[in-house]
GUFI-367767 format. One record per residue (C-alpha): chain; residue in three letters; residue number from 0; x, y, z. Coordinates in nm, 3 decimals. Example, Ala and Ser with C-alpha at 12.3 -4.5 7.8 and 13.67 -1.06 7.14 Angstrom:
! GUFI-367767
{mol:A | type:ALA | seq:0 | u:1.230 | v:-0.450 | w:0.780}
{mol:A | type:SER | seq:1 | u:1.367 | v:-0.106 | w:0.714}
***
This chain:
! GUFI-367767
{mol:A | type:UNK | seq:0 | u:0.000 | v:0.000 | w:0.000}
{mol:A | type:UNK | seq:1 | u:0.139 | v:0.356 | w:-0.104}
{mol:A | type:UNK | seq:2 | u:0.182 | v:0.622 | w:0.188}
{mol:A | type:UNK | seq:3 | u:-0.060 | v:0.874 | w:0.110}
{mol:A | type:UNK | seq:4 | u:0.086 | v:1.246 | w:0.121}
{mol:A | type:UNK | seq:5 | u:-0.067 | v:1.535 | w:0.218}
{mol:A | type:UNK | seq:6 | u:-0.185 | v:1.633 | w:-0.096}
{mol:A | type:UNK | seq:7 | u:-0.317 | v:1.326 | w:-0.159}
{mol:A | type:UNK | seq:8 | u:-0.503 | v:1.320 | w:0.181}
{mol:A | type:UNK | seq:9 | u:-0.697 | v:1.670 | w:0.059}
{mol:A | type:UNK | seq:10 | u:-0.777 | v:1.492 | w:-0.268}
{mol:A | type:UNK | seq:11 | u:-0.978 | v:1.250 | w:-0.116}
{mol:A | type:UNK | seq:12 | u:-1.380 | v:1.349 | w:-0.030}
{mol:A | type:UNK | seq:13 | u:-1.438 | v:1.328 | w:0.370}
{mol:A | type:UNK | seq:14 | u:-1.678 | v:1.106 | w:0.245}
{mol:A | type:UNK | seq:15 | u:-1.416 | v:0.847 | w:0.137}
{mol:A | type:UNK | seq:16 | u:-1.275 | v:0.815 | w:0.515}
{mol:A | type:UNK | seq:17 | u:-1.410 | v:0.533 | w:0.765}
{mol:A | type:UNK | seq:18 | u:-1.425 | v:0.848 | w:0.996}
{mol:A | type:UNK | seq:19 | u:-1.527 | v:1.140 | w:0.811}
{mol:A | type:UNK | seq:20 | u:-1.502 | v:1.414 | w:1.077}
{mol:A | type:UNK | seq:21 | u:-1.192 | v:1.318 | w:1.158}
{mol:A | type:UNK | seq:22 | u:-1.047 | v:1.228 | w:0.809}
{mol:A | type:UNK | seq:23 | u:-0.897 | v:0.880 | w:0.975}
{mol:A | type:UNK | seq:24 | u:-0.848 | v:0.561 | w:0.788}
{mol:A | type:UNK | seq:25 | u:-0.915 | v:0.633 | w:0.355}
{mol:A | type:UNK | seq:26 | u:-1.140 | v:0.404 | w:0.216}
{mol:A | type:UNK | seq:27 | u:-1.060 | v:0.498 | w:-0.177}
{mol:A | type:UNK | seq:28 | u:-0.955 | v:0.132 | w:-0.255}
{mol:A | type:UNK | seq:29 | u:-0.890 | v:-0.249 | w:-0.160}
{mol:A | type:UNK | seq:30 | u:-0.549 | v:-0.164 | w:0.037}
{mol:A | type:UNK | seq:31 | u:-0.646 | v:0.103 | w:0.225}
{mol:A | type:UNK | seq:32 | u:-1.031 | v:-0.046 | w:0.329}
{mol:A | type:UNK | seq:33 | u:-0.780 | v:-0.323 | w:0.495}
{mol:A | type:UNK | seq:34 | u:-0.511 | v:-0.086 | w:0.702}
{mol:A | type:UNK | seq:35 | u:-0.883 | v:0.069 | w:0.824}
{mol:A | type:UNK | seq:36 | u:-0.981 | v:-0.267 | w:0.982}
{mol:A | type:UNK | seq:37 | u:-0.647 | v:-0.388 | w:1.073}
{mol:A | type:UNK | seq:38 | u:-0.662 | v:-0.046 | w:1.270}
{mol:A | type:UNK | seq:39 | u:-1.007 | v:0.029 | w:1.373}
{mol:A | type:UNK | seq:40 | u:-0.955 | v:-0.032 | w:1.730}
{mol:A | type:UNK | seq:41 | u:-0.655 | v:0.222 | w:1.737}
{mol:A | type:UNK | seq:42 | u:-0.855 | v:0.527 | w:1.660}
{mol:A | type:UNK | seq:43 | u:-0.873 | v:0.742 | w:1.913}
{mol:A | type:UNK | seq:44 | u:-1.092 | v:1.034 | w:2.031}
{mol:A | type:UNK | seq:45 | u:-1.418 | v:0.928 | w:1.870}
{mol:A | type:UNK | seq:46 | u:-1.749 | v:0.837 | w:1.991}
{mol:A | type:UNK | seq:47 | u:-1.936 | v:0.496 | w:1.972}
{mol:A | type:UNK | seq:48 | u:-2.251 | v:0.605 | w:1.773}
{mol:A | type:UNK | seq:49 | u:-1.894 | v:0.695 | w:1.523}
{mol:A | type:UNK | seq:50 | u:-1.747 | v:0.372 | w:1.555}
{mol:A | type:UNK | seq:51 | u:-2.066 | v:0.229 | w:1.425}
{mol:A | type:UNK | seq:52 | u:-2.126 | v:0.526 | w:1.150}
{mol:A | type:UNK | seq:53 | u:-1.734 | v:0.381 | w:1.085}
{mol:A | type:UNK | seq:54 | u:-1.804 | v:0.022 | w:1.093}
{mol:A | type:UNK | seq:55 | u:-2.073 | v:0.088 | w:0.828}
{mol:A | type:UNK | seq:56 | u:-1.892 | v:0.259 | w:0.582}
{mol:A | type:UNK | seq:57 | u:-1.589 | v:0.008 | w:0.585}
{mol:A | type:UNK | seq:58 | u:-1.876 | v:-0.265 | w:0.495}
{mol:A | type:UNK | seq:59 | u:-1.993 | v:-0.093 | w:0.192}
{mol:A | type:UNK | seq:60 | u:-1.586 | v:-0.018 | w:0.088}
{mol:A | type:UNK | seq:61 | u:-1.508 | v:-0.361 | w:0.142}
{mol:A | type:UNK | seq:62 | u:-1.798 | v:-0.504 | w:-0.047}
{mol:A | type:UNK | seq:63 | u:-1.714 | v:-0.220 | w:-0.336}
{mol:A | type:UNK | seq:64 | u:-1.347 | v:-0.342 | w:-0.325}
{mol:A | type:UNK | seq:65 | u:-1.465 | v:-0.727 | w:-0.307}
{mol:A | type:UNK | seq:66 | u:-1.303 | v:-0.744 | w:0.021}
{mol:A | type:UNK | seq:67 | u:-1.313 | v:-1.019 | w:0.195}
{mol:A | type:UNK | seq:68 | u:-1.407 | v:-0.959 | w:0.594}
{mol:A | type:UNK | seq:69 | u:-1.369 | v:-1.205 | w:0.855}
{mol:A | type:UNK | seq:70 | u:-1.546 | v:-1.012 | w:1.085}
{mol:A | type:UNK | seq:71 | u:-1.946 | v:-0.914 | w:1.074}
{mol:A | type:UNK | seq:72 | u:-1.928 | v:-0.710 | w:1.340}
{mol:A | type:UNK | seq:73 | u:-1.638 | v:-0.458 | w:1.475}
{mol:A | type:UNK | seq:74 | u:-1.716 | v:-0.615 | w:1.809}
{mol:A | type:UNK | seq:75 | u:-1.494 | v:-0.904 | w:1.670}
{mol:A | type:UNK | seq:76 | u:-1.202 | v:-0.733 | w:1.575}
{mol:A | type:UNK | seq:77 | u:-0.921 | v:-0.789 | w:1.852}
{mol:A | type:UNK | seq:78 | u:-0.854 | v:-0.524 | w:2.109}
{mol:A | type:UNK | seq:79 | u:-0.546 | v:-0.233 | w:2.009}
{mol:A | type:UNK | seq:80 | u:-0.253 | v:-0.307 | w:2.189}
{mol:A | type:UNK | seq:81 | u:-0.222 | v:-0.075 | w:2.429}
{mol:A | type:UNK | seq:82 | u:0.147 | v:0.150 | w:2.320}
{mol:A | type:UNK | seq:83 | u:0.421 | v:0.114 | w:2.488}
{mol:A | type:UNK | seq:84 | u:0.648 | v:0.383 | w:2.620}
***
């Protein structure tokens, strides 16, 4: 997966982000809809009701994609590690 740069970040519609508001985790193709799950748990400073707005719109990118997802619900994903210092 490419490293998106900031102009390439600005490019992309909010609407094209697992967390809009935010403009965490792209959704704009196959790759990046799997770094969102992989890190879904690691986002930080967002509510629940936007974790499931989140969920959502990684479902519809992944079935757009063709995707496959082990998981039907983000309550399977395994928890973030917490970081080390």
């Amino acid at each position: 997966m490419s490293k998106l740069t900031t102009e390439d970040r600005k490019e992309i519609s909010a609407k094209e982000y697992a967390f809009p508001k935010e403009k965490k985790e792209p959704l704009e193709n196959a790759a990046h809809v799997r770094n969102a799950i992989a890190r879904f748990n690691q986002v930080e400073g967002v509510t629940e009701a936007e974790r499931d707005a989140a969920w959502k719109r990684i479902q519809a990118a992944a079935k757009r994609f063709n995707v496959e997802m082990d998981e039907s619900s983000r309550k399977e994903l395994k928890p973030s590690k917490a970081k080390k210092s």
